[in-house]
OpenMM code with the backbone's topology and positions (N, CA, C; nanometers):
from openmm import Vec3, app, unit

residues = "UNK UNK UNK UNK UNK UNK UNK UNK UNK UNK UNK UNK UNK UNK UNK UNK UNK UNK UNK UNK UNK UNK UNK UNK UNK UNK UNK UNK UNK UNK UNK UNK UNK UNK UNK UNK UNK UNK UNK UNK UNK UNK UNK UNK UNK UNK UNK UNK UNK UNK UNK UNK UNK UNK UNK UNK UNK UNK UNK UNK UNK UNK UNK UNK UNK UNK UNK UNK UNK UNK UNK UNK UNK UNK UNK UNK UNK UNK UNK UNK UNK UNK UNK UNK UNK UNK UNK UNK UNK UNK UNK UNK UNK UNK UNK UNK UNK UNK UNK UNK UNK UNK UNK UNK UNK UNK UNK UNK UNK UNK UNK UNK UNK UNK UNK UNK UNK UNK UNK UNK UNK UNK UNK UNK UNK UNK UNK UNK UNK UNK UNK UNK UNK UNK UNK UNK UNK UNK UNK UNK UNK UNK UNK UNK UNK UNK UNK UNK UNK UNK UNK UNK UNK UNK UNK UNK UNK UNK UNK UNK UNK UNK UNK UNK UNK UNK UNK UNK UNK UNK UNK UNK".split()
positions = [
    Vec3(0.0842, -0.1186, 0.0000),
    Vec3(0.0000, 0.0000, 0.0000),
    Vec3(0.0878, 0.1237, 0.0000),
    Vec3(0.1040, 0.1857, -0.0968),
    Vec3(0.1562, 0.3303, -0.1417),
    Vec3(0.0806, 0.4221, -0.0913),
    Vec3(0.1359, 0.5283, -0.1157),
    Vec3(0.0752, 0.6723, -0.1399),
    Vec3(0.0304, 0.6996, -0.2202),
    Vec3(0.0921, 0.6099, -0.3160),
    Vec3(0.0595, 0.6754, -0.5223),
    Vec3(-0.0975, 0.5952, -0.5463),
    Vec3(-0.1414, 0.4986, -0.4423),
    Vec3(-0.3010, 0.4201, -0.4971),
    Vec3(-0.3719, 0.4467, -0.3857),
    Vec3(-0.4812, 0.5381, -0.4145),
    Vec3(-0.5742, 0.6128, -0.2818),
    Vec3(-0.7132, 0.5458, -0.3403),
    Vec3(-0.7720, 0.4522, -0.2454),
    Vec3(-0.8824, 0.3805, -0.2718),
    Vec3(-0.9714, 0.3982, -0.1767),
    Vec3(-0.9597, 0.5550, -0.0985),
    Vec3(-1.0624, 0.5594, 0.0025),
    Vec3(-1.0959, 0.7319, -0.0238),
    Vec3(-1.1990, 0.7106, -0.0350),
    Vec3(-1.2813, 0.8261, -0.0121),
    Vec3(-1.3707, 0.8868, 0.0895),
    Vec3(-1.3504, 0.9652, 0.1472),
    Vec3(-1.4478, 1.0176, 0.2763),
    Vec3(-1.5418, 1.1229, 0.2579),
    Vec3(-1.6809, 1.1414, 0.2991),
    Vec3(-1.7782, 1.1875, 0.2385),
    Vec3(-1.8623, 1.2696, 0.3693),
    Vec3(-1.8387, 1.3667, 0.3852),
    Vec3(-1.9225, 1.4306, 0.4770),
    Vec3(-2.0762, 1.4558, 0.4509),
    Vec3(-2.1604, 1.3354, 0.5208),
    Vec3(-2.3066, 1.3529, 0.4695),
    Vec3(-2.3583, 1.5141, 0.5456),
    Vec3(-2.4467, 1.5619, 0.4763),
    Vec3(-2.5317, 1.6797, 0.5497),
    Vec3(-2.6319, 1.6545, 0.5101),
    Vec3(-2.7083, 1.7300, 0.6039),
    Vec3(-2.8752, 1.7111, 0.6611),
    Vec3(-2.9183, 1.7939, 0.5074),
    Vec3(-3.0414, 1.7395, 0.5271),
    Vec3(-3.1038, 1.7714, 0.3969),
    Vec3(-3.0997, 1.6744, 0.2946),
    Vec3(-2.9999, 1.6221, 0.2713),
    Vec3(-2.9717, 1.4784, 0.1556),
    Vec3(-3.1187, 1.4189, 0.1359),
    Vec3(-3.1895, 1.4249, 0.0171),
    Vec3(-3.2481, 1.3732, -0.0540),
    Vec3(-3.2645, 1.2501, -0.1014),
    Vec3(-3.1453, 1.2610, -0.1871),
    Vec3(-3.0925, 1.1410, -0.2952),
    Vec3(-2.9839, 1.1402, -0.3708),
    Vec3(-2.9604, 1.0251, -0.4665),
    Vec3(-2.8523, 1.0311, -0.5170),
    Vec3(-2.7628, 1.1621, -0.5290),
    Vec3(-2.8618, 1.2604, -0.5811),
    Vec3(-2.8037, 1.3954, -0.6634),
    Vec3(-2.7544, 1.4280, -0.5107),
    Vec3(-2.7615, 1.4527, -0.4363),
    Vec3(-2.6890, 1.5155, -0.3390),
    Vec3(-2.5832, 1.4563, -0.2735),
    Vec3(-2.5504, 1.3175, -0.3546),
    Vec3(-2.4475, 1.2410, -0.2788),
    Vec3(-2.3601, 1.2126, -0.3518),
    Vec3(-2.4036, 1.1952, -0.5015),
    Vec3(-2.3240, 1.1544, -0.6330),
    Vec3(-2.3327, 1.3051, -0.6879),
    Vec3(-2.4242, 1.3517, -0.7540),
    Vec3(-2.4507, 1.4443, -0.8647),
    Vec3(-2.5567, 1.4214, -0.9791),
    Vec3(-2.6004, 1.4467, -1.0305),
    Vec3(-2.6978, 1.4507, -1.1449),
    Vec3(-2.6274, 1.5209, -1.3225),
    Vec3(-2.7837, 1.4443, -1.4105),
    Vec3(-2.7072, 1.4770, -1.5234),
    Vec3(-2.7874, 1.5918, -1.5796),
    Vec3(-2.7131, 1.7298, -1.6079),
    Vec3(-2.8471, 1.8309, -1.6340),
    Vec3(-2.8841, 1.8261, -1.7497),
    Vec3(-2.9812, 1.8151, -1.7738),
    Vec3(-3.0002, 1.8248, -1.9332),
    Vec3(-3.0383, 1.9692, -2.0091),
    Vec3(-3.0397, 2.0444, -1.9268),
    Vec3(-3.0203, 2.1814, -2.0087),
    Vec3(-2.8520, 2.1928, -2.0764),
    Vec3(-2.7801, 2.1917, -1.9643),
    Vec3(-2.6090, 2.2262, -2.0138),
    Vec3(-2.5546, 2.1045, -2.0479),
    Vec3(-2.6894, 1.9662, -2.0258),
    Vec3(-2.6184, 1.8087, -2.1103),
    Vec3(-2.5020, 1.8068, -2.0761),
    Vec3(-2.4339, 1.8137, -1.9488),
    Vec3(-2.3328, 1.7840, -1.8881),
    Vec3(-2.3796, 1.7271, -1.7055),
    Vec3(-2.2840, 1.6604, -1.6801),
    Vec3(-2.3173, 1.5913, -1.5476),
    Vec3(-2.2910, 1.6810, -1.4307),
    Vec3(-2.3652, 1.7154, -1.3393),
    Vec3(-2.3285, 1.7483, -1.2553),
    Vec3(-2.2740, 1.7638, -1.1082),
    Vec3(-2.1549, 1.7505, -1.0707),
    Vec3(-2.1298, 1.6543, -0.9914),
    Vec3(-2.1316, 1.7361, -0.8335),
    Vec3(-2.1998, 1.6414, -0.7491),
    Vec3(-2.2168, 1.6908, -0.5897),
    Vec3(-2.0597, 1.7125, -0.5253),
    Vec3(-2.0501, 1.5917, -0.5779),
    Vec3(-1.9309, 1.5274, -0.5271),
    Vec3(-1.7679, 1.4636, -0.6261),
    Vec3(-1.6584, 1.5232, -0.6815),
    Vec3(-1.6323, 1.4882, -0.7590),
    Vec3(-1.5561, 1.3675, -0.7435),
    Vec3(-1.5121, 1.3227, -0.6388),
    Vec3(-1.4284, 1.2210, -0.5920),
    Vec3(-1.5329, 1.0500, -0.5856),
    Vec3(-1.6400, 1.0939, -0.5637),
    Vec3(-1.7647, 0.9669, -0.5349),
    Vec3(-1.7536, 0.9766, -0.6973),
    Vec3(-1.7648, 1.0280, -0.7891),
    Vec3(-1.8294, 1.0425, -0.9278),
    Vec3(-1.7161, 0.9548, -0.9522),
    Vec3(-1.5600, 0.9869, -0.9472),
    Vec3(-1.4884, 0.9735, -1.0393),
    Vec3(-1.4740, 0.7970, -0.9447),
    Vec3(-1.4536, 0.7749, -0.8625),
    Vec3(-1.4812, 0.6508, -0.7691),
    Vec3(-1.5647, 0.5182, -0.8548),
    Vec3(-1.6905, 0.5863, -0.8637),
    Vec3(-1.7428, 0.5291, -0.9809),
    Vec3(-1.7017, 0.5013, -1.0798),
    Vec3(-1.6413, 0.5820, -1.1571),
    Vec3(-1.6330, 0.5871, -1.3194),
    Vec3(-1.5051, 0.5357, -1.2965),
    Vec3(-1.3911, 0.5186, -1.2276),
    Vec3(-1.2955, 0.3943, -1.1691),
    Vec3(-1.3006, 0.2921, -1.1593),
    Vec3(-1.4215, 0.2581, -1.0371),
    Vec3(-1.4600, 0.1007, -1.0351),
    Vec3(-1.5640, 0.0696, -1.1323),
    Vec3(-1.6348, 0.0947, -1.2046),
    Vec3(-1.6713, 0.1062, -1.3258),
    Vec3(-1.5620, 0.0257, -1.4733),
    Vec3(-1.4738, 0.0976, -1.4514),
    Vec3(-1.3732, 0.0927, -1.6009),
    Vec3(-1.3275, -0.0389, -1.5355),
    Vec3(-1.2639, -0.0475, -1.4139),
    Vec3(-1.2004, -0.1731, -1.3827),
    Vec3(-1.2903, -0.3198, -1.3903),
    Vec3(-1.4409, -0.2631, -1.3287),
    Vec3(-1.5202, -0.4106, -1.3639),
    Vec3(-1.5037, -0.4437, -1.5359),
    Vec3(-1.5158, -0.3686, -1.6026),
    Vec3(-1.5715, -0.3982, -1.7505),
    Vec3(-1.4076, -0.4601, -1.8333),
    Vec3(-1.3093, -0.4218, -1.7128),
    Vec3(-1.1387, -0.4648, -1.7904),
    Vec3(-1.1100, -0.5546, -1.6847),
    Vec3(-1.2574, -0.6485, -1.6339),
    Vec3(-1.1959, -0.7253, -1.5320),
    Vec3(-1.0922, -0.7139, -1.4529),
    Vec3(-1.0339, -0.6222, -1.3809),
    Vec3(-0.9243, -0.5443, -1.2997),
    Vec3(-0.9976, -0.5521, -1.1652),
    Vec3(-1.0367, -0.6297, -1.0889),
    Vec3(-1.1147, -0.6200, -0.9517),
    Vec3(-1.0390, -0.6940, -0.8468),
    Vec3(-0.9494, -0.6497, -0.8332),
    Vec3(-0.8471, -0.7160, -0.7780),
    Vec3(-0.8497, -0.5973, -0.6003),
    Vec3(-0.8704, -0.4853, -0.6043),
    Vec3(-0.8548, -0.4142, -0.4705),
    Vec3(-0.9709, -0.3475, -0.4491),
    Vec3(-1.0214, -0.3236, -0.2839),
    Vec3(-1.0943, -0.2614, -0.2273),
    Vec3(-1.1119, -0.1143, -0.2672),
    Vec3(-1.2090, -0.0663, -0.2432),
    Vec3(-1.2540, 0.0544, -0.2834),
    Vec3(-1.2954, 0.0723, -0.1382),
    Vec3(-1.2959, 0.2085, -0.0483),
    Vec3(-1.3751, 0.2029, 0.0619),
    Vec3(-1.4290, 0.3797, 0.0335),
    Vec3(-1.5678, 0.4014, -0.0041),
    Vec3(-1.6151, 0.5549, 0.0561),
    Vec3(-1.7204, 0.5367, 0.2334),
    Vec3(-1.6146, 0.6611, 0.2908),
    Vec3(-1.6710, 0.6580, 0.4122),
    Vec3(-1.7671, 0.7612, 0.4549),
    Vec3(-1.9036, 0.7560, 0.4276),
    Vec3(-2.0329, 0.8268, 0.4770),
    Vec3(-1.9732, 0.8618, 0.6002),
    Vec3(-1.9592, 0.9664, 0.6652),
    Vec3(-1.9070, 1.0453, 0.7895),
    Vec3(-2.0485, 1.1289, 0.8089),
    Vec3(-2.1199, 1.0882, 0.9061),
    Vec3(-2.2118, 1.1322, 0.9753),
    Vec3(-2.3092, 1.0657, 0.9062),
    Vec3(-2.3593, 0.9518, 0.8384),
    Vec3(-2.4222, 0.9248, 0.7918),
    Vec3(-2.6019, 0.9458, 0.8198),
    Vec3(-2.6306, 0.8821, 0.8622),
    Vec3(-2.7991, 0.9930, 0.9721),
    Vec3(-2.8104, 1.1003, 0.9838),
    Vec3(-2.7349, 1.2029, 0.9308),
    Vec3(-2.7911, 1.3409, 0.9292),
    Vec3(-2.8812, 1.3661, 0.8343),
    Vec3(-2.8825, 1.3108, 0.7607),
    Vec3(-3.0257, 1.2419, 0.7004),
    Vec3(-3.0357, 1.0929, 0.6474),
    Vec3(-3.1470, 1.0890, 0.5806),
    Vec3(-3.2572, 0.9290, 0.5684),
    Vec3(-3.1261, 0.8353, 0.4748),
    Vec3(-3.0586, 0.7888, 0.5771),
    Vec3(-2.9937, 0.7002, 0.4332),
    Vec3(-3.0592, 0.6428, 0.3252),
    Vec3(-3.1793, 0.5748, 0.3423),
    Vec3(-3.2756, 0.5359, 0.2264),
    Vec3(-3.3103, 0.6441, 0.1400),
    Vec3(-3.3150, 0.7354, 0.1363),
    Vec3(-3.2986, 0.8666, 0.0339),
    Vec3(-3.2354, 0.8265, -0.0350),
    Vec3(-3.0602, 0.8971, 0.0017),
    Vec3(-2.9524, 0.9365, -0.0720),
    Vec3(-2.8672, 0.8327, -0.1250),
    Vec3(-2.9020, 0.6987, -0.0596),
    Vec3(-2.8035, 0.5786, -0.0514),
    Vec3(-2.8820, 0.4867, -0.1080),
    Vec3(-3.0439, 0.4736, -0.1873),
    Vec3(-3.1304, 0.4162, -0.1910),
    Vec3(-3.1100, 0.2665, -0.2848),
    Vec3(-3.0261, 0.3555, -0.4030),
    Vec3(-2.9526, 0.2412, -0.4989),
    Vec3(-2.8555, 0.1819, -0.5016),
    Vec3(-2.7579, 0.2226, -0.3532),
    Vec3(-2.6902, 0.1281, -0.3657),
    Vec3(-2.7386, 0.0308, -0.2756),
    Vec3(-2.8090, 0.0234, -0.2222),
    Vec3(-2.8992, -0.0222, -0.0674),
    Vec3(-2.9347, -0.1705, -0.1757),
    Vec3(-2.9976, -0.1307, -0.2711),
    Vec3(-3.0703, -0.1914, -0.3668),
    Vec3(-2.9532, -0.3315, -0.4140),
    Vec3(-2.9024, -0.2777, -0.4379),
    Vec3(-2.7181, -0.3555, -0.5050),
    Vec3(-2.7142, -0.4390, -0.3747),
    Vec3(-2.7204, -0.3970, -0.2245),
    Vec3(-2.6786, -0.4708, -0.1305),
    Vec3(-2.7522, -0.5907, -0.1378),
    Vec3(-2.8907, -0.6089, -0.2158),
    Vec3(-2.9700, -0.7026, -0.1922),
    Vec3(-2.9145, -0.7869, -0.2743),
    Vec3(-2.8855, -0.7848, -0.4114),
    Vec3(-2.8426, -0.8604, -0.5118),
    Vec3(-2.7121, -0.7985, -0.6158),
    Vec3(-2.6271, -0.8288, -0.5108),
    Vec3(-2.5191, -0.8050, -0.6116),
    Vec3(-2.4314, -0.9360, -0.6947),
    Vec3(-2.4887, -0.8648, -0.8234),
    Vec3(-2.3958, -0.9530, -0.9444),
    Vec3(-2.3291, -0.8734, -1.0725),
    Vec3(-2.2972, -0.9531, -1.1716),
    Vec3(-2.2113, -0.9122, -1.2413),
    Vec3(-2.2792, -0.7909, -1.3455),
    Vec3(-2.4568, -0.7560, -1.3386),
    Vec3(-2.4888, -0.6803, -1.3804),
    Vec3(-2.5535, -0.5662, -1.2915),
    Vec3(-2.5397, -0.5453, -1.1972),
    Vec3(-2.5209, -0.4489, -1.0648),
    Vec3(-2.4464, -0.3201, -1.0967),
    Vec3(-2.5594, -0.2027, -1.0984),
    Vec3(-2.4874, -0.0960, -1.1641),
    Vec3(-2.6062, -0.0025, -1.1321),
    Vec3(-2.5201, 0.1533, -1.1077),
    Vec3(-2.6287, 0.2975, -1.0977),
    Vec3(-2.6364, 0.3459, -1.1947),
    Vec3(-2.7662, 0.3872, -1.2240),
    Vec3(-2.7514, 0.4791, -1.3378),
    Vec3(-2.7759, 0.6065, -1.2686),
    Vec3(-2.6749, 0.7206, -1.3147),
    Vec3(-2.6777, 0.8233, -1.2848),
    Vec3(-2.7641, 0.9424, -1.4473),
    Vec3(-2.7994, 0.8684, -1.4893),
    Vec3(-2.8846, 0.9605, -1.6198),
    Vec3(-2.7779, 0.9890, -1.7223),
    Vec3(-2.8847, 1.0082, -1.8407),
    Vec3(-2.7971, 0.9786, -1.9675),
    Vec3(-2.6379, 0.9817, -1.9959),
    Vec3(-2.6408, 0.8057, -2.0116),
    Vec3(-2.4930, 0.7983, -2.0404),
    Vec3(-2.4155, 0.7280, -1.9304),
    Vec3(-2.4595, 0.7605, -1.7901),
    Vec3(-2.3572, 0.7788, -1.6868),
    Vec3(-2.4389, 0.6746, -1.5760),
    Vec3(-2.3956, 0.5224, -1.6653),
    Vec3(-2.4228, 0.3862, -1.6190),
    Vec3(-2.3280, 0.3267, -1.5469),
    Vec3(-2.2997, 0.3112, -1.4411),
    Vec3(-2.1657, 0.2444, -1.4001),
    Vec3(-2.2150, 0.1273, -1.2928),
    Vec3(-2.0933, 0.0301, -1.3511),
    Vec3(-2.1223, -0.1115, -1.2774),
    Vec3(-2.0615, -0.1353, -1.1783),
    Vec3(-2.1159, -0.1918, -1.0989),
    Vec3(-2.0566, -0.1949, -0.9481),
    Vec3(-2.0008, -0.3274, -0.8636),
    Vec3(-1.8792, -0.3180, -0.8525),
    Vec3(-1.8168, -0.4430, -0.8538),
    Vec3(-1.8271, -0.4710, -0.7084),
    Vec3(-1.7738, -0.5745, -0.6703),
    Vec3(-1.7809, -0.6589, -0.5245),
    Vec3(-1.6916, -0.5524, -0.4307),
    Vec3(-1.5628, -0.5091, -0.5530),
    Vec3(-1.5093, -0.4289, -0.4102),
    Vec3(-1.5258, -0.3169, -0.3787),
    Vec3(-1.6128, -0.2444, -0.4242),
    Vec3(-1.7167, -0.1172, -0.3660),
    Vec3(-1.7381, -0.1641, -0.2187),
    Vec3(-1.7204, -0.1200, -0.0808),
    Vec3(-1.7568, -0.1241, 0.0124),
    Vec3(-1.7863, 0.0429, 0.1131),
    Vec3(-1.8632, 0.0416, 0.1507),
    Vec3(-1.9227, 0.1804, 0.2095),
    Vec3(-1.8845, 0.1411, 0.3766),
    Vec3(-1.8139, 0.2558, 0.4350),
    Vec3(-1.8745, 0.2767, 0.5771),
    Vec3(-1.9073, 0.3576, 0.6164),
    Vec3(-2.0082, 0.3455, 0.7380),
    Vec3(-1.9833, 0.4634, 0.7859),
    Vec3(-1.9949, 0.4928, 0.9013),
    Vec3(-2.0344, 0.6192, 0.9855),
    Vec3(-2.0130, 0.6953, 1.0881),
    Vec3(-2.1684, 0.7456, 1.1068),
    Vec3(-2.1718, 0.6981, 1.2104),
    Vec3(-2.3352, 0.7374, 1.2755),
    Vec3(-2.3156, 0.7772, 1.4178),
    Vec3(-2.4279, 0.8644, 1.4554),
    Vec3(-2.4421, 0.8942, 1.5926),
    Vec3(-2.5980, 0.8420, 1.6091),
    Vec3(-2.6372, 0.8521, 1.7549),
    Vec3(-2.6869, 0.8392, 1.7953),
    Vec3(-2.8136, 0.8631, 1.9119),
    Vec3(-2.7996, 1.0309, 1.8593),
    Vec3(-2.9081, 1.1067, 1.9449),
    Vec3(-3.0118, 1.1802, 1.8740),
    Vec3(-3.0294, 1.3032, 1.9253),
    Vec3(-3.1491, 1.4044, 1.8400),
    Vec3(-3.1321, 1.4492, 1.7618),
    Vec3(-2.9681, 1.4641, 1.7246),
    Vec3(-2.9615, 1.5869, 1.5521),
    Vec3(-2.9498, 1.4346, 1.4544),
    Vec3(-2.9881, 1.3383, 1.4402),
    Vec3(-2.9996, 1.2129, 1.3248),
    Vec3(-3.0735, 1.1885, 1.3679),
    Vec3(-3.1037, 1.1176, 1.1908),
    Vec3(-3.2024, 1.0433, 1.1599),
    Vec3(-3.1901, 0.8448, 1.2389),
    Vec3(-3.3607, 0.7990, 1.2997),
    Vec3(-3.3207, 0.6659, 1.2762),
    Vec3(-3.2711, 0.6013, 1.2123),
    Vec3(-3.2022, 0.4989, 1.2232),
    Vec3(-3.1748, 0.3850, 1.1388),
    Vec3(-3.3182, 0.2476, 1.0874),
    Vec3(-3.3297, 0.2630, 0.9766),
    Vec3(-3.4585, 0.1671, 0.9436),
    Vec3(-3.4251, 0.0519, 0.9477),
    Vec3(-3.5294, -0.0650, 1.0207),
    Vec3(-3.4613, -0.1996, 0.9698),
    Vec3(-3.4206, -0.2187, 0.8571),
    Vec3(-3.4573, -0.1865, 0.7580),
    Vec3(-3.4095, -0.2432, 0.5561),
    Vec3(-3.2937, -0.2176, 0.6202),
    Vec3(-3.2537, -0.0800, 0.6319),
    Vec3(-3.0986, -0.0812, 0.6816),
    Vec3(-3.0065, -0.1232, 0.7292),
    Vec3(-3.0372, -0.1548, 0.8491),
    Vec3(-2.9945, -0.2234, 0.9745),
    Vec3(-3.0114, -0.3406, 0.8701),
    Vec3(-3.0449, -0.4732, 0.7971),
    Vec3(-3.0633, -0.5484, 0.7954),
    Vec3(-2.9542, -0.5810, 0.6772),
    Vec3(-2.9024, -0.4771, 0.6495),
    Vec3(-2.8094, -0.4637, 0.5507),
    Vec3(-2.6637, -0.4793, 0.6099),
    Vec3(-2.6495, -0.4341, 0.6867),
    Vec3(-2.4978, -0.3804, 0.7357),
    Vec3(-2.4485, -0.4506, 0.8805),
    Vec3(-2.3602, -0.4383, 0.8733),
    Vec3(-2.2469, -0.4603, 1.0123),
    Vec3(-2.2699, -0.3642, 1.0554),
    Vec3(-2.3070, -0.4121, 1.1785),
    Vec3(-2.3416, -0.2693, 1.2670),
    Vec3(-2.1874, -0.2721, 1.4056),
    Vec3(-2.0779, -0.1924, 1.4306),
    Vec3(-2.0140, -0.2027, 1.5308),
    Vec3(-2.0460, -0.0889, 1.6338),
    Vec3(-2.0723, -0.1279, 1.7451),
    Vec3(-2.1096, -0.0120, 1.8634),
    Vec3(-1.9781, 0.0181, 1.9441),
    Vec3(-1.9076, 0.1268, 1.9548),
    Vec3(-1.7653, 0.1876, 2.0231),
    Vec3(-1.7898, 0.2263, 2.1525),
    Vec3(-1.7799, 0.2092, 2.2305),
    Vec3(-1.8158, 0.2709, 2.3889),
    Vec3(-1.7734, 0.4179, 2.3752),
    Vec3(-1.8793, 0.4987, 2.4525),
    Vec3(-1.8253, 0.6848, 2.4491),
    Vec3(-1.7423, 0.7006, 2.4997),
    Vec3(-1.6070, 0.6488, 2.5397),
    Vec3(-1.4684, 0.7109, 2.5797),
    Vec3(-1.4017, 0.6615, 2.4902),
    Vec3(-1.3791, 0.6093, 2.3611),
    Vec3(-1.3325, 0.5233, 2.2681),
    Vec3(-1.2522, 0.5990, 2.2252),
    Vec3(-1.2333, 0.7069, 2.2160),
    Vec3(-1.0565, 0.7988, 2.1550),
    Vec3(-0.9968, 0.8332, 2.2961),
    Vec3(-1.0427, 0.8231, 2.3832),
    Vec3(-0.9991, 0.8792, 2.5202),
    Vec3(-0.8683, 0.7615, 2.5819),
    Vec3(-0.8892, 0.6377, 2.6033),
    Vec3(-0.7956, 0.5300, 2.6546),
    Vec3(-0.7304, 0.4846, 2.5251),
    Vec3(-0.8262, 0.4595, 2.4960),
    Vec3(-0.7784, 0.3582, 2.2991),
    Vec3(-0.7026, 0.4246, 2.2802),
    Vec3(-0.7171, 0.5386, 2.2094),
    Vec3(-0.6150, 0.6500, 2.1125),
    Vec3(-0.5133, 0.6343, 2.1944),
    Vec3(-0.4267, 0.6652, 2.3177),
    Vec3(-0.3470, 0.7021, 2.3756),
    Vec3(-0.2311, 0.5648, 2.3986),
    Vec3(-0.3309, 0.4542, 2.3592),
    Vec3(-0.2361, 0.3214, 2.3950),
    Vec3(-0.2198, 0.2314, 2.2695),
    Vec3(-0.2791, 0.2675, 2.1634),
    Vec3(-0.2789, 0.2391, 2.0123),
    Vec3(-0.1800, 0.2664, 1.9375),
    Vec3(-0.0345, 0.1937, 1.8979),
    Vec3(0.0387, 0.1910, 1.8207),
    Vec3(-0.0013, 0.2392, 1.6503),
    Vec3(-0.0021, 0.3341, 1.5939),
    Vec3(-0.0451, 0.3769, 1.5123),
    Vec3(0.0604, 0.3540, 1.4028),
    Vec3(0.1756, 0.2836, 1.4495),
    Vec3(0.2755, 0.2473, 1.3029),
    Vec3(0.2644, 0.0969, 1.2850),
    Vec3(0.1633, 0.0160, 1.3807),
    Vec3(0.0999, -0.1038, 1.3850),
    Vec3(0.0368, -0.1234, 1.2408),
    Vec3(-0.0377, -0.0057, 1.1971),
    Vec3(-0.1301, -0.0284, 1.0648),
    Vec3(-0.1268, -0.1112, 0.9948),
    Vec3(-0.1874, -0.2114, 0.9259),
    Vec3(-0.1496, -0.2739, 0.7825),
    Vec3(-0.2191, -0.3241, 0.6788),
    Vec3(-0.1878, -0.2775, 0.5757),
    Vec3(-0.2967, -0.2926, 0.4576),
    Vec3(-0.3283, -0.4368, 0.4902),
    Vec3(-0.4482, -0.4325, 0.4171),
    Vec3(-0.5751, -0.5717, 0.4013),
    Vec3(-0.5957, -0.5940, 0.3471),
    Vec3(-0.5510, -0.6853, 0.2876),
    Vec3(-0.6011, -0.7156, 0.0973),
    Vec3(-0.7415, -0.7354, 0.1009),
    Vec3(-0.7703, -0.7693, -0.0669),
    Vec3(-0.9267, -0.7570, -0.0801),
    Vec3(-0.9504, -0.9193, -0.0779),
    Vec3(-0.8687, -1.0180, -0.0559),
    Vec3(-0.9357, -1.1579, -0.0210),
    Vec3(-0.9715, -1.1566, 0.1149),
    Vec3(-0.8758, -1.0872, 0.2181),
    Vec3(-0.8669, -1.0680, 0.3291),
    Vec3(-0.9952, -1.0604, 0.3704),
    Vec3(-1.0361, -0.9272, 0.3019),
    Vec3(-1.1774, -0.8609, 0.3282),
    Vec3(-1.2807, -0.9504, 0.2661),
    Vec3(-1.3049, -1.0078, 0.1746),
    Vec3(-1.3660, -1.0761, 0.1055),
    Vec3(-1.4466, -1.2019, 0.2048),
    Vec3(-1.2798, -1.2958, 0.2595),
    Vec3(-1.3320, -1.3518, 0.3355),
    Vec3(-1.4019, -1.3379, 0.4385),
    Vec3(-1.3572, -1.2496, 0.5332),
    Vec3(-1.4129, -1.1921, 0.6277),
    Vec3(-1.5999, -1.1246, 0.6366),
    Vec3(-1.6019, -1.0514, 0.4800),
    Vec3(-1.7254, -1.0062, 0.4538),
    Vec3(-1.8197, -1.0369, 0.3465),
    Vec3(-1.8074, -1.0903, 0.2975),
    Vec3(-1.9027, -1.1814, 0.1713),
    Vec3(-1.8954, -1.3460, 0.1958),
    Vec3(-1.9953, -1.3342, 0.2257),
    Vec3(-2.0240, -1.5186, 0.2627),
    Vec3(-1.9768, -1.5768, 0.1130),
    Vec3(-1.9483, -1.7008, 0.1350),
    Vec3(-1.9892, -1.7786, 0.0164),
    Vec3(-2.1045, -1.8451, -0.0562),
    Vec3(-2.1403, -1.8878, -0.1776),
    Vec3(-2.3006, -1.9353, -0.2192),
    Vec3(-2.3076, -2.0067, -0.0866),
    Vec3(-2.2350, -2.1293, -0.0500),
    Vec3(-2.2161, -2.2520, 0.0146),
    Vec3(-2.2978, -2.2162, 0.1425),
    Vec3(-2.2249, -2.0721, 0.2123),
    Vec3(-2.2562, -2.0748, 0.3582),
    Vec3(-2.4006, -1.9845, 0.3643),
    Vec3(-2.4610, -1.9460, 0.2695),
    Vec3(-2.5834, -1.8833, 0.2576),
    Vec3(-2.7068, -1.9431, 0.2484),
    Vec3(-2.7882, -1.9819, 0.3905),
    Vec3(-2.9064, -2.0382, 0.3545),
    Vec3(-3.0373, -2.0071, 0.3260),
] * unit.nanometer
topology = app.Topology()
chain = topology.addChain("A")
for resn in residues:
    res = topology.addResidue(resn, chain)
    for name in ("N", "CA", "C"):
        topology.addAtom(name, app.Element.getBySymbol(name[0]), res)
């Protein structure tokens, strides 16, 4: 793992989020050019995109929703929610004319939720989707301070694979 291959993207959700267009971008059809919310999620896409179609799916992709519940994830996140149910080799967003992209296994999303009055619930569809991990509220307070931080080490994408995509076999 270099410096020169950046496969993570971080995404500050804000309140108000709708849908796609406020998380990806939209395609305008007055100026028939795309318009992007976000240019790093767009181009993310149109990355893991080119690599599914040149069979190149060899590494993780991670975008990290940071505050995710500041609004309805089922809004803004609705299609890829959709992908979570059935992902295969024809699994893909369309972002409007033209701007079809297919979505490979190593697309993985996390994110960052709280848990009081300024967010939104979490819906079961949701919840029923995801790994949910709960951090105790002093969790940068002891942790951080006794956490070897040159410990780090990349994770390959079988690594992850195994760990997070069952096999047909173990799925009943």
């Amino acid at each position: 793992c270099g410096d020169e291959v950046d496969r993570y993207v971080p995404v500050s959700v804000e309140r108000g989020w709708t849908s796609k267009r406020d998380f990806v971008g939209y395609y305008n059809p007055l100026s028939k050019t795309f318009d992007k919310s976000n240019r790093r999620v767009y181009e993310a896409l149109h990355q893991l995109d080119t690599e599914k179609r040149n069979g190149v799916c060899k590494f993780p992709y991670i975008l990290l929703l940071d505050e995710a519940n500041l609004s309805p994830m089922e809004y803004y996140w609705s299609d890829f929610m959709n992908i979570c149910d059935d992902l295969s080799s024809n699994s893909f967003i369309n972002l409007g004319e033209g701007n079809l992209f297919t979505i490979p296994e190593t697309l993985h999303f996390v994110a960052t939720i709280n848990n009081d009055h300024t967010t939104e619930v979490l819906s079961p569809r949701l919840v029923d989707r995801a790994f949910i991990i709960t951090l105790p509220s002093d969790f940068g307070g002891e942790f951080g301070s006794k956490f070897d931080w040159q410990e780090i080490k990349c994770i390959g994408w079988n690594s992850l694979k195994e760990a997070f995509i069952p096999n047909e076999k173990d799925i009943v």
